[in-house]
PyMOL Python script that loads the backbone (N, CA, C, O; Angstrom):
from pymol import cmd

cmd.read_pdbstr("""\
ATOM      1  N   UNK A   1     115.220  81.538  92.805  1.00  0.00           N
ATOM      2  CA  UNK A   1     114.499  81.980  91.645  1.00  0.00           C
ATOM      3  C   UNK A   1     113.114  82.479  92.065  1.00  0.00           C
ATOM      4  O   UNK A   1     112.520  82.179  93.101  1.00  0.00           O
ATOM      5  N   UNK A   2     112.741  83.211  91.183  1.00  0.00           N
ATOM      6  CA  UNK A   2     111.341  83.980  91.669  1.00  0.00           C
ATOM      7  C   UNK A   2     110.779  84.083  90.653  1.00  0.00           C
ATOM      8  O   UNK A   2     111.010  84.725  89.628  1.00  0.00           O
ATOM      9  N   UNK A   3     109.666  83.128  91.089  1.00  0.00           N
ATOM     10  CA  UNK A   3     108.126  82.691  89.892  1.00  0.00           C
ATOM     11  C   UNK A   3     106.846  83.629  90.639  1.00  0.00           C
ATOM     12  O   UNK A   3     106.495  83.390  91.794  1.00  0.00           O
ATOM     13  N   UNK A   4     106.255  84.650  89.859  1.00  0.00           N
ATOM     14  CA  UNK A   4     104.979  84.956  89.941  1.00  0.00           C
ATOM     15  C   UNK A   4     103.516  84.157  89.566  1.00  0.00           C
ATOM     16  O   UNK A   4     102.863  84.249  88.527  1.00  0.00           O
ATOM     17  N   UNK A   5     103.293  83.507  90.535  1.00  0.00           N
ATOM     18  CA  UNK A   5     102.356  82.464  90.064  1.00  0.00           C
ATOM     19  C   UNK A   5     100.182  83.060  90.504  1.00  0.00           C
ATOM     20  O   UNK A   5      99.813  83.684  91.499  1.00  0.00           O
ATOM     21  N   UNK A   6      99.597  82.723  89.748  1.00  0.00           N
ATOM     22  CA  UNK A   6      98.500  83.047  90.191  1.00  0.00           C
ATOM     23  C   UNK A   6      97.363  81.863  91.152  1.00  0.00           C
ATOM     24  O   UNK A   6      97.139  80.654  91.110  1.00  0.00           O
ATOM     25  N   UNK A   7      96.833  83.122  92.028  1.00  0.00           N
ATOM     26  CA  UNK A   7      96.324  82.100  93.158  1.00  0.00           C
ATOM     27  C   UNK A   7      94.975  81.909  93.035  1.00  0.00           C
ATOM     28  O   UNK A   7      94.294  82.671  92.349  1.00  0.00           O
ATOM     29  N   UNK A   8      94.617  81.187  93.490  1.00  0.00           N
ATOM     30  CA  UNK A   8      92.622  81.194  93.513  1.00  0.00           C
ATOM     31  C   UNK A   8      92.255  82.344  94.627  1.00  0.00           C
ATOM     32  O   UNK A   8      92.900  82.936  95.494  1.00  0.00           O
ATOM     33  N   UNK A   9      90.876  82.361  94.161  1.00  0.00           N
ATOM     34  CA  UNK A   9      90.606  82.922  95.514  1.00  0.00           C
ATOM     35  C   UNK A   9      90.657  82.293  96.878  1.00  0.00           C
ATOM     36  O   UNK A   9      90.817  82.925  97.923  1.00  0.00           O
ATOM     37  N   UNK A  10      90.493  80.873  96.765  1.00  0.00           N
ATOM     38  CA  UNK A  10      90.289  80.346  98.199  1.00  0.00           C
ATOM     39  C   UNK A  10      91.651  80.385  98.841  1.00  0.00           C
ATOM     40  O   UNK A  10      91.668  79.997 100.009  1.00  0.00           O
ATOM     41  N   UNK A  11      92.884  80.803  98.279  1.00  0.00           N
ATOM     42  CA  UNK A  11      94.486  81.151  98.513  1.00  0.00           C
ATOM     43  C   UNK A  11      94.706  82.070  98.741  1.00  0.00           C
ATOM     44  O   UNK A  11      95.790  82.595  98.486  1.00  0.00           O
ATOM     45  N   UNK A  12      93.339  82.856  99.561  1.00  0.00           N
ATOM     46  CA  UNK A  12      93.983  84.322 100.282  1.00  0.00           C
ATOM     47  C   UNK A  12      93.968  84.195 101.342  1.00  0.00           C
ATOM     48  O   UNK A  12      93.792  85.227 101.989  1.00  0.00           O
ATOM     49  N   UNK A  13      94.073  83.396 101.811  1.00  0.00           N
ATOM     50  CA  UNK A  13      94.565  83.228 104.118  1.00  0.00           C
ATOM     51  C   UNK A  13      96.086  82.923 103.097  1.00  0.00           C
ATOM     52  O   UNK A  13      96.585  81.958 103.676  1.00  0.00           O
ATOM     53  N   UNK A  14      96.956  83.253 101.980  1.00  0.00           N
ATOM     54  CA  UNK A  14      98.133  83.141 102.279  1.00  0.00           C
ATOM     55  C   UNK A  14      98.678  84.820 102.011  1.00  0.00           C
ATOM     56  O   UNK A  14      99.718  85.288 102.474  1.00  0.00           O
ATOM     57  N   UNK A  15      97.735  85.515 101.190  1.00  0.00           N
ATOM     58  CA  UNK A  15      97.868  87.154 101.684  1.00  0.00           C
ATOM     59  C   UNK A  15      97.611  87.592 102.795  1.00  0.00           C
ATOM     60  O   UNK A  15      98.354  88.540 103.045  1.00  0.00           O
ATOM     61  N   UNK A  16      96.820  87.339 103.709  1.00  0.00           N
ATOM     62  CA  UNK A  16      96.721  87.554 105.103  1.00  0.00           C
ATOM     63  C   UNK A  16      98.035  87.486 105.522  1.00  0.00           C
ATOM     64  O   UNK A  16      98.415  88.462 106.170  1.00  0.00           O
ATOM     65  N   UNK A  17      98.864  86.566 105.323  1.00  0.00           N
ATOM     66  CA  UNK A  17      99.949  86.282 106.637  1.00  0.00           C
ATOM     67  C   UNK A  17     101.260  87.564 105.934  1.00  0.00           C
ATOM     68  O   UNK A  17     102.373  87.557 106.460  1.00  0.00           O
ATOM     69  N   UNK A  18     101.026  88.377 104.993  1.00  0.00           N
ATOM     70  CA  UNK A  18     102.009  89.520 104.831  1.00  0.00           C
ATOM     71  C   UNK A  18     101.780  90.938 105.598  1.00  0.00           C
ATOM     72  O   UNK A  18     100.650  91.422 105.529  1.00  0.00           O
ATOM     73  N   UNK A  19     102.396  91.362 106.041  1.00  0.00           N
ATOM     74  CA  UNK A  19     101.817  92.559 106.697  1.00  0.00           C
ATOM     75  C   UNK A  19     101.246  93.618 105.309  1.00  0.00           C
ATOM     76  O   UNK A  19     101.741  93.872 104.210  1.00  0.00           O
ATOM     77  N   UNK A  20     100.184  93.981 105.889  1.00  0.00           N
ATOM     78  CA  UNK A  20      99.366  95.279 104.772  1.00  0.00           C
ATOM     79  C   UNK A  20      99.111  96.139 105.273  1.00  0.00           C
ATOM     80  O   UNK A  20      97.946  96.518 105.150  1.00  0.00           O
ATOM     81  N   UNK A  21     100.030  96.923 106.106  1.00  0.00           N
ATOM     82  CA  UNK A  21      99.453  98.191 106.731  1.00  0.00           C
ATOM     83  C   UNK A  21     100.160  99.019 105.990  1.00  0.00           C
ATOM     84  O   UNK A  21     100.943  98.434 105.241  1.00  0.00           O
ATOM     85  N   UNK A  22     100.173 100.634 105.902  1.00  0.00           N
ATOM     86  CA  UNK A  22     100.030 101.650 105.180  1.00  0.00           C
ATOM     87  C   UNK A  22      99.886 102.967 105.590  1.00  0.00           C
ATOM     88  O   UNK A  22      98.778 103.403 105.903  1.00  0.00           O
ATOM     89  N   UNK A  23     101.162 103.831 105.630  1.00  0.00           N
ATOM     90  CA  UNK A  23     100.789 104.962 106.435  1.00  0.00           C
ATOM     91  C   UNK A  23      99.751 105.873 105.730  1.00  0.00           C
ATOM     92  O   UNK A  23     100.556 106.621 105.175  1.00  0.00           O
ATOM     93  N   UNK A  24      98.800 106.239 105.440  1.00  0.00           N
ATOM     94  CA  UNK A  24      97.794 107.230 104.739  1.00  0.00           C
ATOM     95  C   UNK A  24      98.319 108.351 105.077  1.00  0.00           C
ATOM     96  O   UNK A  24      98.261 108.477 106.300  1.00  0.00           O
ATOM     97  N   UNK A  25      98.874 109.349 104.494  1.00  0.00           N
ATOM     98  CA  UNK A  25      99.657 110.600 104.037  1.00  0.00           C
ATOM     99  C   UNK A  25      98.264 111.836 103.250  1.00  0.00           C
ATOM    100  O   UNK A  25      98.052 112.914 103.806  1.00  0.00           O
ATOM    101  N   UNK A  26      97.626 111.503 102.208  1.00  0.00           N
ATOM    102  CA  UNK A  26      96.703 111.960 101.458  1.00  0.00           C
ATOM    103  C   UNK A  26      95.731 110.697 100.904  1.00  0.00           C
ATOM    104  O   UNK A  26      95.732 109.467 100.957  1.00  0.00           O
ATOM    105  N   UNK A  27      94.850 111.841 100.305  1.00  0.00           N
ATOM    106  CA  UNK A  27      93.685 110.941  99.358  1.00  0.00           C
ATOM    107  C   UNK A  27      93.297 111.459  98.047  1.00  0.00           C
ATOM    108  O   UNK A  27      93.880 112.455  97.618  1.00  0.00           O
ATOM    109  N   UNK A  28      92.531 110.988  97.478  1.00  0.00           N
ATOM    110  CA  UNK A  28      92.401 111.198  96.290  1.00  0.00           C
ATOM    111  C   UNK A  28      90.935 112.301  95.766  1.00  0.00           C
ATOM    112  O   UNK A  28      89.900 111.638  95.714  1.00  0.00           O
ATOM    113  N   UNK A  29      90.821 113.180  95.550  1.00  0.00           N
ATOM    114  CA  UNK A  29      89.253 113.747  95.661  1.00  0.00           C
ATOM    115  C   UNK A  29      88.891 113.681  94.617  1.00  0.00           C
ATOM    116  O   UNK A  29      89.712 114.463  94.137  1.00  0.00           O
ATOM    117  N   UNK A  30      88.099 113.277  93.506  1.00  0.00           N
ATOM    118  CA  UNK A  30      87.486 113.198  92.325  1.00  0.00           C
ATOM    119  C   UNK A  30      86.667 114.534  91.982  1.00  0.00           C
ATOM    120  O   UNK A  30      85.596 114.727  92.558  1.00  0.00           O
ATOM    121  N   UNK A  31      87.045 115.248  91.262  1.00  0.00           N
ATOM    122  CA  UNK A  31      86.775 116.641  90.831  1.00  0.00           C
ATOM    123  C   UNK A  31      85.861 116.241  89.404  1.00  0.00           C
ATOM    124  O   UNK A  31      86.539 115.938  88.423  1.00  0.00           O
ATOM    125  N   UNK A  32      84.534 116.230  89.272  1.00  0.00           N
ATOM    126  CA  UNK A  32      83.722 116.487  88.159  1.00  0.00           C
ATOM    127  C   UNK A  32      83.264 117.489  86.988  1.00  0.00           C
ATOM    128  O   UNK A  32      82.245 118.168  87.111  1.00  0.00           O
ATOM    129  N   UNK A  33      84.044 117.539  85.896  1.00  0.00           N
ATOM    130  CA  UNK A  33      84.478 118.621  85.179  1.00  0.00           C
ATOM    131  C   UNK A  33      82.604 118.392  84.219  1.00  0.00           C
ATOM    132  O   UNK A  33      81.764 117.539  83.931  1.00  0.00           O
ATOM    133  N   UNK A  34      82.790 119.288  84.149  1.00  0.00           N
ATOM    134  CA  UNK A  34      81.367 119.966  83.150  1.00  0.00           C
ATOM    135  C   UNK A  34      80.443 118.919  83.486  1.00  0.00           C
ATOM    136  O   UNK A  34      79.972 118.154  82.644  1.00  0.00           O
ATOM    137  N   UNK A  35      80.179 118.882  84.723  1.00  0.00           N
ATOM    138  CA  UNK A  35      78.983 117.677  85.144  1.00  0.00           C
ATOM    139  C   UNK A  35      78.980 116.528  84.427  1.00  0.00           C
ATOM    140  O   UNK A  35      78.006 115.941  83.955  1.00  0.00           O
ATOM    141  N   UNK A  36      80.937 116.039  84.337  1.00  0.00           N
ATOM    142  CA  UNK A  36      81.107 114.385  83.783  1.00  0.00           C
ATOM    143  C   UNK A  36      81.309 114.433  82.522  1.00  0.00           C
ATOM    144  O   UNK A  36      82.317 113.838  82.139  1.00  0.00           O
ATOM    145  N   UNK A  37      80.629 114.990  81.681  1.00  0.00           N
ATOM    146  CA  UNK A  37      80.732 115.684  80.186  1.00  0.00           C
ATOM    147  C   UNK A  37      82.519 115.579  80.213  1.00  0.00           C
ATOM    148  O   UNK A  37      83.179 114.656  79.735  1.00  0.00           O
ATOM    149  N   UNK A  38      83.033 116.768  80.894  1.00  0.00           N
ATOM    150  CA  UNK A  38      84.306 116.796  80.582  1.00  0.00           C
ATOM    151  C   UNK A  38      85.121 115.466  80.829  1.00  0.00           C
ATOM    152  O   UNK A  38      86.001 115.071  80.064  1.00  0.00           O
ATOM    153  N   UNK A  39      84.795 114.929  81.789  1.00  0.00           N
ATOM    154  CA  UNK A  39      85.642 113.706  82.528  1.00  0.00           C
ATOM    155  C   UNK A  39      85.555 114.000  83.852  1.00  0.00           C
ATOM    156  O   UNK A  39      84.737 114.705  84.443  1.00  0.00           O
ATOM    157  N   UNK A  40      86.664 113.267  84.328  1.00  0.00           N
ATOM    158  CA  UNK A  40      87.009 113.633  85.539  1.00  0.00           C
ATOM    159  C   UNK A  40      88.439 113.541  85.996  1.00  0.00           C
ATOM    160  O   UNK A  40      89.160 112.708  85.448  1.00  0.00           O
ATOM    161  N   UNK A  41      88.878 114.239  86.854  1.00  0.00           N
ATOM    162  CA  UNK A  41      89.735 114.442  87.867  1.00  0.00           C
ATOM    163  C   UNK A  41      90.323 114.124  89.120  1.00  0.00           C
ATOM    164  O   UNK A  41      89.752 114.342  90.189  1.00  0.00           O
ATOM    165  N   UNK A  42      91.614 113.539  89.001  1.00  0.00           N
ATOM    166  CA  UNK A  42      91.692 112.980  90.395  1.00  0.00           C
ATOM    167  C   UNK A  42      92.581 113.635  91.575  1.00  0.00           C
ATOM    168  O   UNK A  42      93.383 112.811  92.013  1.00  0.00           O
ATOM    169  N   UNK A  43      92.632 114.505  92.011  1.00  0.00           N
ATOM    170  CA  UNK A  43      93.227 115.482  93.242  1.00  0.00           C
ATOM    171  C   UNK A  43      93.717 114.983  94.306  1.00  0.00           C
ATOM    172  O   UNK A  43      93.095 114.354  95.162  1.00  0.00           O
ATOM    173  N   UNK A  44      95.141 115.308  94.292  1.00  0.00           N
ATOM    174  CA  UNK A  44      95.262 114.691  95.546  1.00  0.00           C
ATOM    175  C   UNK A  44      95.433 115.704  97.090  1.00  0.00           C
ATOM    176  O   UNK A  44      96.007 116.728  97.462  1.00  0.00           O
ATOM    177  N   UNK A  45      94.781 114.944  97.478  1.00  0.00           N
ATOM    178  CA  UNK A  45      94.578 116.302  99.236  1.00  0.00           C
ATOM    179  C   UNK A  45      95.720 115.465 100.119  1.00  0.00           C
ATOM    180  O   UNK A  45      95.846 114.241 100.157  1.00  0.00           O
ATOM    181  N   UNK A  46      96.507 116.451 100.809  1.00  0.00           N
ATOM    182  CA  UNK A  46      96.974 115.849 102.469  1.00  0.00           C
ATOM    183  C   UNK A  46      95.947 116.188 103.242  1.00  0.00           C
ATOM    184  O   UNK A  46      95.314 117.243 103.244  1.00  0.00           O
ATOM    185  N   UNK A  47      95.745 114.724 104.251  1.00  0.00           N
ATOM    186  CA  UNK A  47      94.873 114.571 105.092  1.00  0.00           C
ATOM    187  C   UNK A  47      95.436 115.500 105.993  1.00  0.00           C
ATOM    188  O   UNK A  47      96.517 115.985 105.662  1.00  0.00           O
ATOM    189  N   UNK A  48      94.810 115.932 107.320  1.00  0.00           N
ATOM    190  CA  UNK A  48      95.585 116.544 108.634  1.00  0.00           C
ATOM    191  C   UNK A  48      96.059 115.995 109.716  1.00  0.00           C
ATOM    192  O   UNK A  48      96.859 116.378 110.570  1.00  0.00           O
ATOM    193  N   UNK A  49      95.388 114.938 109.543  1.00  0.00           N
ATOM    194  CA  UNK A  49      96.243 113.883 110.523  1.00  0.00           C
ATOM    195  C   UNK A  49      96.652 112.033 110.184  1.00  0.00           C
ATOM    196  O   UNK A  49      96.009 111.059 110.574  1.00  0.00           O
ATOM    197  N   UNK A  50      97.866 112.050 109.382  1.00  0.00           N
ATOM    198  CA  UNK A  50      98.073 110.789 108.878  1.00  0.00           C
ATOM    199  C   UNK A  50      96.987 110.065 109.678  1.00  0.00           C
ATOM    200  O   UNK A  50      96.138 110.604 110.387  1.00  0.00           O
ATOM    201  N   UNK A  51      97.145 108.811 109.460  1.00  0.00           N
ATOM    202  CA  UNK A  51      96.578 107.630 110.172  1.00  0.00           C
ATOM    203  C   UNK A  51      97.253 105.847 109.363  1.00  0.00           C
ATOM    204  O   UNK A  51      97.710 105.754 108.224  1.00  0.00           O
ATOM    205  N   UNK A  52      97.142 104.978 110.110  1.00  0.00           N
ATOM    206  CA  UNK A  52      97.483 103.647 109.410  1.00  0.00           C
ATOM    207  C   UNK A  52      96.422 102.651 109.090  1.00  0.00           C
ATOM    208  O   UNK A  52      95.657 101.913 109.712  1.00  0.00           O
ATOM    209  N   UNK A  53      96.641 102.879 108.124  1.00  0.00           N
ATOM    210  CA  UNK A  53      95.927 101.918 107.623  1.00  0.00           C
ATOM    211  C   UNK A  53      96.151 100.150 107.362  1.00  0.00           C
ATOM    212  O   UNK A  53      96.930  99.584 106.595  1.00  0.00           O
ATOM    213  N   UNK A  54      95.286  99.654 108.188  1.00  0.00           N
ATOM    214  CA  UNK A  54      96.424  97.949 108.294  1.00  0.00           C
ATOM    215  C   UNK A  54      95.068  96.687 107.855  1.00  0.00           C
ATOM    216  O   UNK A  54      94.211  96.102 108.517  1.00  0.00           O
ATOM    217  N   UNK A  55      95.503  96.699 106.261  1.00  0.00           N
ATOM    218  CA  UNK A  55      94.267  95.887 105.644  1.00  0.00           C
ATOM    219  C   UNK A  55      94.484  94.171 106.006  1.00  0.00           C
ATOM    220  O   UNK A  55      93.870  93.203 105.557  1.00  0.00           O
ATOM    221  N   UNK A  56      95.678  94.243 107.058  1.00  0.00           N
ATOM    222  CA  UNK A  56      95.482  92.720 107.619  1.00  0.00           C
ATOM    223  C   UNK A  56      94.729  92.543 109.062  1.00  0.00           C
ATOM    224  O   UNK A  56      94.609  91.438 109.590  1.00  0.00           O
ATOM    225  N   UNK A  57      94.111  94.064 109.788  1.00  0.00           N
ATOM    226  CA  UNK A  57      93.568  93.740 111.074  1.00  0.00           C
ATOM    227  C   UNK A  57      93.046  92.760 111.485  1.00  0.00           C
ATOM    228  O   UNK A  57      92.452  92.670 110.410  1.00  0.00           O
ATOM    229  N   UNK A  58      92.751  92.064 111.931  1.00  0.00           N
ATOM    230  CA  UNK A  58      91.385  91.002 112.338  1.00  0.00           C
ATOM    231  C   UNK A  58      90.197  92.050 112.857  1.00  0.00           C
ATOM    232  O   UNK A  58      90.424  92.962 113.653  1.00  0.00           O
ATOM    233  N   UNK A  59      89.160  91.825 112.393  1.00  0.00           N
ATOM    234  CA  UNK A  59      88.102  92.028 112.704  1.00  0.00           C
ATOM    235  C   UNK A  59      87.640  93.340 111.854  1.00  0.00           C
ATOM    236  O   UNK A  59      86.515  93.830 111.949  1.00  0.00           O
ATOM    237  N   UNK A  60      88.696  93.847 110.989  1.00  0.00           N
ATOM    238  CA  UNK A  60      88.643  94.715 110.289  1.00  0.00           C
ATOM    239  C   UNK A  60      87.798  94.634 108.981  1.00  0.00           C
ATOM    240  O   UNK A  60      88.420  94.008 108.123  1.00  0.00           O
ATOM    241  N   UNK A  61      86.403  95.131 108.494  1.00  0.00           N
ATOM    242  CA  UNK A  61      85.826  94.767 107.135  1.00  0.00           C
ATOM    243  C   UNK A  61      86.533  94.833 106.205  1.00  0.00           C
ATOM    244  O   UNK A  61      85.852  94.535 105.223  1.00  0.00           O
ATOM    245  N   UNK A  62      87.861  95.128 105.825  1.00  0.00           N
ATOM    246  CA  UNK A  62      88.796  95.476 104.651  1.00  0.00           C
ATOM    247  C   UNK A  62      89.971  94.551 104.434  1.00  0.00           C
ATOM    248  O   UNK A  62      90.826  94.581 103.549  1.00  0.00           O
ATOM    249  N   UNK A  63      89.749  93.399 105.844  1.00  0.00           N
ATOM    250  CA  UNK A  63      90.479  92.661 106.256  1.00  0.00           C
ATOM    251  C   UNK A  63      90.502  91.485 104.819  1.00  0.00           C
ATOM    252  O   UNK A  63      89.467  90.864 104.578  1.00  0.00           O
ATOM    253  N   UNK A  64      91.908  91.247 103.835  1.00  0.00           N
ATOM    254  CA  UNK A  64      91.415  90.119 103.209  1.00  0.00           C
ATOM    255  C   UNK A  64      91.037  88.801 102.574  1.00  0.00           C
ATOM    256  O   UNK A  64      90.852  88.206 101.512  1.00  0.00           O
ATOM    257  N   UNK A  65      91.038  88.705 104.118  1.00  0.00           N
ATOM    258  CA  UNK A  65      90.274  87.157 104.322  1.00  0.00           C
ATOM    259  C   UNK A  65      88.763  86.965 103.644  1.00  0.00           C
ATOM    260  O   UNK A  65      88.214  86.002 103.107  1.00  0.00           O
ATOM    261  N   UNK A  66      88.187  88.869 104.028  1.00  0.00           N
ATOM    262  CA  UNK A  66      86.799  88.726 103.869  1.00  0.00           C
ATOM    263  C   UNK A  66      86.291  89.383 102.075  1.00  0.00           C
ATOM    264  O   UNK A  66      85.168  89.389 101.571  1.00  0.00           O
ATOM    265  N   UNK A  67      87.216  89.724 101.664  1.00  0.00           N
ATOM    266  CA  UNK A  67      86.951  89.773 100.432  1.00  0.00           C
ATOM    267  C   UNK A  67      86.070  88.991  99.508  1.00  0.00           C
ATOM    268  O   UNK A  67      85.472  89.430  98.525  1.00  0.00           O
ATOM    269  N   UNK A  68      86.083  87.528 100.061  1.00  0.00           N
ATOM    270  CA  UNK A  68      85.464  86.990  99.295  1.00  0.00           C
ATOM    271  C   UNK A  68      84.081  86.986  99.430  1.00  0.00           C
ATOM    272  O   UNK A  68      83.239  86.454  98.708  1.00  0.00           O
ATOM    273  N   UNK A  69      83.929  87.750 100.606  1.00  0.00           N
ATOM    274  CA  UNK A  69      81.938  87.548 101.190  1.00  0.00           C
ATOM    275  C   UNK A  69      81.704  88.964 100.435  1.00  0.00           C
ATOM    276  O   UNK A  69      80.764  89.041  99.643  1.00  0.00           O
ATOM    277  N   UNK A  70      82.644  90.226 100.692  1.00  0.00           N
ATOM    278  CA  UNK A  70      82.175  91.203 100.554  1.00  0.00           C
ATOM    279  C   UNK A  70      82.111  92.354  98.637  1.00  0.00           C
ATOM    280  O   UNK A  70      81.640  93.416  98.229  1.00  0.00           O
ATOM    281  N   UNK A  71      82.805  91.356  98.187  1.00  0.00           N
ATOM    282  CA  UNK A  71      83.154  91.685  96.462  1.00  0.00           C
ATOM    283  C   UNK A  71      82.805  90.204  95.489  1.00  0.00           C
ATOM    284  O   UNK A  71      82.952  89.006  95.733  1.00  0.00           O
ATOM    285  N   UNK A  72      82.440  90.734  94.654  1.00  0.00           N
ATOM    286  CA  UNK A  72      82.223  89.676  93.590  1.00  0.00           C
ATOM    287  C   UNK A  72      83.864  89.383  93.073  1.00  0.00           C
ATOM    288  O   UNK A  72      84.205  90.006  92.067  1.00  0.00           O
ATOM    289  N   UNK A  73      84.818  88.529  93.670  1.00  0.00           N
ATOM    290  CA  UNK A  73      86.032  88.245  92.872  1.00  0.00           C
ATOM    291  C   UNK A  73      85.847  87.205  91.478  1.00  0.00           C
ATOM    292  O   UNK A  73      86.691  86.402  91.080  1.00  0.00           O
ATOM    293  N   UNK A  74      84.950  87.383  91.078  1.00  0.00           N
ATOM    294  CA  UNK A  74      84.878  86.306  89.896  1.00  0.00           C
ATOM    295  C   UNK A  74      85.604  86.746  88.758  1.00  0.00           C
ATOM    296  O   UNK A  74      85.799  85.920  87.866  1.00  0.00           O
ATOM    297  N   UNK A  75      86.023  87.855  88.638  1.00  0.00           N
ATOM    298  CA  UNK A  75      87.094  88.254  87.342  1.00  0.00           C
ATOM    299  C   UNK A  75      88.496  89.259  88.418  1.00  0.00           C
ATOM    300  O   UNK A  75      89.090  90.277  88.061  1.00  0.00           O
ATOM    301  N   UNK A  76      88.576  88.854  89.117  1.00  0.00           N
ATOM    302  CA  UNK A  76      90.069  89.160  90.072  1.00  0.00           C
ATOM    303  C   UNK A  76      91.068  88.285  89.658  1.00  0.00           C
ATOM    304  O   UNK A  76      90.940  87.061  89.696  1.00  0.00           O
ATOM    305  N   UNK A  77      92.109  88.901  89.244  1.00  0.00           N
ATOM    306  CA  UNK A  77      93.104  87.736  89.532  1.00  0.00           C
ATOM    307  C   UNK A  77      93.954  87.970  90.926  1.00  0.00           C
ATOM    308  O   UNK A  77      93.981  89.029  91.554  1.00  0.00           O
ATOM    309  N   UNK A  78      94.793  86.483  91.350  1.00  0.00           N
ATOM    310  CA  UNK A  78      95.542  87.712  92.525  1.00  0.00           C
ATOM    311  C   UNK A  78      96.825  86.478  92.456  1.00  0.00           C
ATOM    312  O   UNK A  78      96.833  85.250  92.360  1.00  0.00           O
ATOM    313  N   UNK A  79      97.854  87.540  92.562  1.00  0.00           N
ATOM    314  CA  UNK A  79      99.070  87.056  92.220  1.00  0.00           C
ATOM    315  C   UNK A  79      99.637  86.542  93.450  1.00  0.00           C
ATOM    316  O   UNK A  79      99.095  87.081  94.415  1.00  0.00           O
ATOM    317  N   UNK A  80     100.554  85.674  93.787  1.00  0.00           N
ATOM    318  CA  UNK A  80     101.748  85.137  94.657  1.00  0.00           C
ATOM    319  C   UNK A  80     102.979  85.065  93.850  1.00  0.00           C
ATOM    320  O   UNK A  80     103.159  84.732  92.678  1.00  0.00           O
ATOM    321  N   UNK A  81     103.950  85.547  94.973  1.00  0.00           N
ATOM    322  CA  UNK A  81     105.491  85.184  94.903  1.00  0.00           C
ATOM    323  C   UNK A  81     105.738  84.313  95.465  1.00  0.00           C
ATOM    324  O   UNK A  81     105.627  84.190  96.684  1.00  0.00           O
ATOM    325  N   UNK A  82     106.247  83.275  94.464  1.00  0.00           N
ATOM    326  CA  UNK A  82     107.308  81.628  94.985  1.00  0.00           C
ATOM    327  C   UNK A  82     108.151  82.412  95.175  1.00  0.00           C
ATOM    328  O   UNK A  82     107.991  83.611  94.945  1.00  0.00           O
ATOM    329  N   UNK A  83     109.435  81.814  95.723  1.00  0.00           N
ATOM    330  CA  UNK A  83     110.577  82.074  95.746  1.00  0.00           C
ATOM    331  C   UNK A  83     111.542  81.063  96.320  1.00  0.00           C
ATOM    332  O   UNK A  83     111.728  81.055  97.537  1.00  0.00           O
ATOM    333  N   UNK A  84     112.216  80.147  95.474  1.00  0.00           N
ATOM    334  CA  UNK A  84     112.487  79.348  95.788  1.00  0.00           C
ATOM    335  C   UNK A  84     111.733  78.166  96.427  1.00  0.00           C
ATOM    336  O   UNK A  84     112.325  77.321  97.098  1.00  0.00           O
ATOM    337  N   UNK A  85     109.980  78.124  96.121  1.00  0.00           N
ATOM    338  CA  UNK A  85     109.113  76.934  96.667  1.00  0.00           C
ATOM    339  C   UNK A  85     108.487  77.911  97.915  1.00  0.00           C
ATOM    340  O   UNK A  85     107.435  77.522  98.423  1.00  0.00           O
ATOM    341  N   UNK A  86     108.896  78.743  98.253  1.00  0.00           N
ATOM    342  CA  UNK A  86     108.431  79.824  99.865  1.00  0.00           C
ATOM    343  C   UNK A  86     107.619  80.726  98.999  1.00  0.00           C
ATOM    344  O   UNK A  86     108.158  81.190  97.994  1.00  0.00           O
ATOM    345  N   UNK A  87     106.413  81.018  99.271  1.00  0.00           N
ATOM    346  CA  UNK A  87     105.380  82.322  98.958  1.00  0.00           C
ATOM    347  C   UNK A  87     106.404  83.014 100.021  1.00  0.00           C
ATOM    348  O   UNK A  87     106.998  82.627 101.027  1.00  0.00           O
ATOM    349  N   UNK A  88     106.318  84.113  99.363  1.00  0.00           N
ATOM    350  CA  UNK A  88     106.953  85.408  99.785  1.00  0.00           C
ATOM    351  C   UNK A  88     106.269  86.431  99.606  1.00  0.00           C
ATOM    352  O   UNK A  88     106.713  87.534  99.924  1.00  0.00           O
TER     353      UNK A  88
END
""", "prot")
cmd.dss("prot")
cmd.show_as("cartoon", "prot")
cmd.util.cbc("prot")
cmd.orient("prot")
């Protein structure tokens, strides 16, 4: 059975141990219509040379273990999968 349960923050060394890497393909460019007035726009560009992106590196600032030094998580929630008693 598979329960979505919510974690604290101090329960992210158990997101660390999933792999989070990510091939980066494109990005997103924010296009400003009538100087914001209109809204805005979100574009997507292909980069020219993929790259991976791996938000579990060690030593990496995006790494997130360190989330908690580097963002205010005080209104984050962050979810875990039980599964059968196993985070998954």
């Amino acid at each position: 059975m598979l329960n979505i349960i919510e974690a604290t923050p101090s329960e992210l060394g158990e997101y660390a141990k999933f792999p989070m890497a990510l091939l980066v393909e494109s990005i997103f460019k924010v296009d400003i219509i009538d100087n914001g007035f209109g809204g805005f726009q979100l574009v997507e560009q292909r980069v020219k040379t993929p790259w991976v992106k791996d938000y579990g590196e060690e030593g990496d600032d995006t790494n997130v273990t360190r989330w908690l030094k580097q963002f205010d998580v005080s209104n984050w929630k962050f979810l875990l999968a039980d599964v059968e008693g196993r985070i998954a």
